[in-house]
Every structure is written in C-alpha cells, then in structure tokens.
C-alpha positions as CSV (number, residue, x, y, z in Angstrom):
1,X,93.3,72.5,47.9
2,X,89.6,72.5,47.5
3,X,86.7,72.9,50.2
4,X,86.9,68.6,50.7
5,X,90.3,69.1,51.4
6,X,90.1,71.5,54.4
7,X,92.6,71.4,57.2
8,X,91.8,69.5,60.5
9,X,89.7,71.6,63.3
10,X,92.4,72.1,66.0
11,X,91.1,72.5,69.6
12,X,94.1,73.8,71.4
13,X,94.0,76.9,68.9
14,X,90.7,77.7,68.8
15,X,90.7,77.3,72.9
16,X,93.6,79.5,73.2
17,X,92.3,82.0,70.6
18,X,89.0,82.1,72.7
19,X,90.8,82.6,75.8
20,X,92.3,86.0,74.6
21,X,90.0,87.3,73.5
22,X,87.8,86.9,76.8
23,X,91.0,88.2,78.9
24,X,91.1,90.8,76.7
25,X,87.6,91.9,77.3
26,X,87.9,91.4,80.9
27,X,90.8,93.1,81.0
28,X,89.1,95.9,79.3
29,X,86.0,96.0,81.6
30,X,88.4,96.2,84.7
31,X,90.3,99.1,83.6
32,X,86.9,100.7,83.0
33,X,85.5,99.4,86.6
34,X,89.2,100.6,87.6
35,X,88.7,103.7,86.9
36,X,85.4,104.8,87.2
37,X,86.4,103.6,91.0
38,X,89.2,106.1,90.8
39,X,87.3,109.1,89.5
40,X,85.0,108.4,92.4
41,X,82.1,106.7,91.1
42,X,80.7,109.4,88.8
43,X,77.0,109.0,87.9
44,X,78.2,110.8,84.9
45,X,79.5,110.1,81.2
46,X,83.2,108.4,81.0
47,X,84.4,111.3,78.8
48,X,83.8,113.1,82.0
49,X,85.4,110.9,84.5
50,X,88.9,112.5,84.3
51,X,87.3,115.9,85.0
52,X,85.6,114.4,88.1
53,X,88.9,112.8,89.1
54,X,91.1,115.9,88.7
55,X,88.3,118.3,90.1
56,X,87.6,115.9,93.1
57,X,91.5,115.7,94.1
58,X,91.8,119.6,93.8
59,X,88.8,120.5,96.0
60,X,90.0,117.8,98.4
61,X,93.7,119.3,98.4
62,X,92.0,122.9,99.0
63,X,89.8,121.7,101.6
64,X,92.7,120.1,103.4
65,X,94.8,123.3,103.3
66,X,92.0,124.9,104.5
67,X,91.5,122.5,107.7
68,X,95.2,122.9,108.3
69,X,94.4,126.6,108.4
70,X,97.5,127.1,105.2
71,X,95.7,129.2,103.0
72,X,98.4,130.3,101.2
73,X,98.8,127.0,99.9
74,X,95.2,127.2,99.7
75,X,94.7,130.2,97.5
76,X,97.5,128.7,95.0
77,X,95.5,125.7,94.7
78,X,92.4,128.0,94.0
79,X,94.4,129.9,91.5
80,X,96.0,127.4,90.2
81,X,99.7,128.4,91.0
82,X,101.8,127.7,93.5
83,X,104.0,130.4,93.4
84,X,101.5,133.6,93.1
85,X,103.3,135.6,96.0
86,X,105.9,136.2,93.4
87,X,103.0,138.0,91.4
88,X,100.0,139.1,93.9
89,X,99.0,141.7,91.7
90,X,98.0,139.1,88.6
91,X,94.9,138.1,90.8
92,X,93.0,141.8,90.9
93,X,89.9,139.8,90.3
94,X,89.7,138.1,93.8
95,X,92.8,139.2,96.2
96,X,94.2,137.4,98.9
97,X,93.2,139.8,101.5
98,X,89.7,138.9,100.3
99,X,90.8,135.1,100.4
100,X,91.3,135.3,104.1
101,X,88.2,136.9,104.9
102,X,86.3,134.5,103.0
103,X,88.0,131.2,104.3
104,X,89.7,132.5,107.2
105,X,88.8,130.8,111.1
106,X,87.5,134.1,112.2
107,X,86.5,136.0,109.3
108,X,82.7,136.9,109.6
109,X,82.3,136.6,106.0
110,X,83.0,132.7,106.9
111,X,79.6,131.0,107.9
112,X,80.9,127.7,108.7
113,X,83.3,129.3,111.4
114,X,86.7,126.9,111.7
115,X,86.4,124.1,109.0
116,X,87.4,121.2,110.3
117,X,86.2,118.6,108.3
118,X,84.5,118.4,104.7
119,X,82.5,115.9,103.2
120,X,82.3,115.8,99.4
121,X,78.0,114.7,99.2
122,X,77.6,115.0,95.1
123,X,79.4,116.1,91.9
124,X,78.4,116.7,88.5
125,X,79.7,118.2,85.3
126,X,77.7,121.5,84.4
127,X,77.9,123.0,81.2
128,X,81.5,123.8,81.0
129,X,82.6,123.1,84.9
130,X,82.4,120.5,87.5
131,X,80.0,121.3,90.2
132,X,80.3,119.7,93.7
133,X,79.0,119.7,96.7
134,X,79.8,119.5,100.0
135,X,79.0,119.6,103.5
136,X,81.5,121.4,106.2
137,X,82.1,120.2,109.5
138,X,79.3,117.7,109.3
139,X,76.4,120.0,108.5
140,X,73.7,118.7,106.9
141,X,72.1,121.7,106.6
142,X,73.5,123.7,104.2
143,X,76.0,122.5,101.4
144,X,78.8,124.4,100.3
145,X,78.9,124.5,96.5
146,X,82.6,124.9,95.0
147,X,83.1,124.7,91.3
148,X,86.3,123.1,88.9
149,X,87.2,124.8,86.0
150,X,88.7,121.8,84.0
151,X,90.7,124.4,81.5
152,X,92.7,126.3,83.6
153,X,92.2,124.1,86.6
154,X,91.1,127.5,88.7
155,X,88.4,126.5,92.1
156,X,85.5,129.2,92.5
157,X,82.0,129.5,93.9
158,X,79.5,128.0,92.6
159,X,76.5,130.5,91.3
160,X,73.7,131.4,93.4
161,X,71.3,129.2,91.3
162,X,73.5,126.7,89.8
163,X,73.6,123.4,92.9
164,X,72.9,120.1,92.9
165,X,70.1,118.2,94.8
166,X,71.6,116.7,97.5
167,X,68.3,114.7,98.8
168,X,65.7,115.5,101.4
C-alpha cells in the first residue's frame, strides 16, 4: 500500500470519534462545575475544594448541634469523636465544662447569647487550616471565626489576628 493508495475518508467514524471526545470533555467540565458546586463555590484552588467541602459540612453539623442546644454531640464533632465520654480525660487541653461555658445558652463567656441561626459569610484555606466565617443569629456586626483542621478533622477558634474580610 503506498500514500496513492490510501483508504477512503469515512464520515460516520470521524463523526463518532469527534463526538466522544466532546462528551468526554463536557463530561469532564461538569464533574468539575459538579463539584466546585458541592464544595460550595470556593474562590479557592481545586486541590482545596475537598477541604472546603469537608470543613463546611463539619462547622454546619456543629453549628446545628449547637442551635438544637446538644453540645455533647457538639463537642464530639469539635473533637472529632463521637464517643469521648468514654474518655473525658483525653481532652485536658480544652474540657467540656469549658465547652459549656463557651457555647452554652446562658454562659457569659457566650457573646451571641442563644444561637439560633448561623450564616456561613466566607471561607478560605489558611496556611495549613480552613478558615471560615460566619455570622450568628443574623448579626452583621461581628463575625464569628471558627477554624477546620483538615488532618485530624478537629473545629477550633480562629486566632485573634488570623480572619477574613467579610466586606464593608
């Protein structure tokens, strides 16, 4: 067979082999649409949208327990264990006692006095955490910064001078 001798062009093939590889493409550009949606619209990298996703639902879970005034189930989603009555005395650092007075209806350490509604206003990955930010009860005065520890899947405070602009 020489170069003269080449086969016949056939459309069909070249049409089907086309539309593959435009599905395919779409397809790939949904999934990523798909879940950037999911992770809740991150104006981050995608590397980091799994964190955002996983952070987001954990705070949100928290925050829920919290409403529902649970914060047992509250505190093992902070520490990241369900079952930590079975060993109180592994959290030293930050007690349940202390818990209660910090997210507690009518604790005076709480400054937001019975949360019953949150707001999640802005997230962002920070060095090695997942910073977000929220408003409580509908205040737009002052944002409650919580942070996601994406290795051990722990909640804490955010740091005095670590939060995120939230706008004027």
């Amino acid at each position: 067979m020489t170069l003269l001798d080449a086969p016949k062009f056939d459309e069909a093939r070249d049409r089907r082999n086309r539309l593959m590889v435009y599905s395919a493409g779409g397809l790939v550009l949904a999934l990523i649409v798909g879940f950037w949606l999911a992770s809740g619209h991150p104006a981050d990298w995608p590397w980091n949208w799994y964190t955002h996703m996983r952070g987001r639902h954990a705070i949100n879970s928290f925050m829920e327990s919290v409403e529902k005034n649970d914060l047992k189930k509250a505190y093992g989603i902070w520490m990241h264990d369900p079952n930590w009555q079975q060993h109180p005395d592994k959290f030293g650092m930050y007690p349940f006692q202390r818990f209660e007075q910090d997210w507690g209806p009518n604790s005076s350490q709480n400054e937001y006095g019975v949360i019953q509604s949150h707001d999640i206003v802005a997230a962002r990955v920070f060095k090695n955490v997942l910073l977000v930010g929220m408003f409580i009860n509908g205040r737009k005065s002052k944002a409650l910064f919580l942070t996601y520890f994406p290795k051990d899947h722990t909640l804490n405070f955010a740091p005095p001078d670590e939060e995120l602009y939230l706008g004027p």
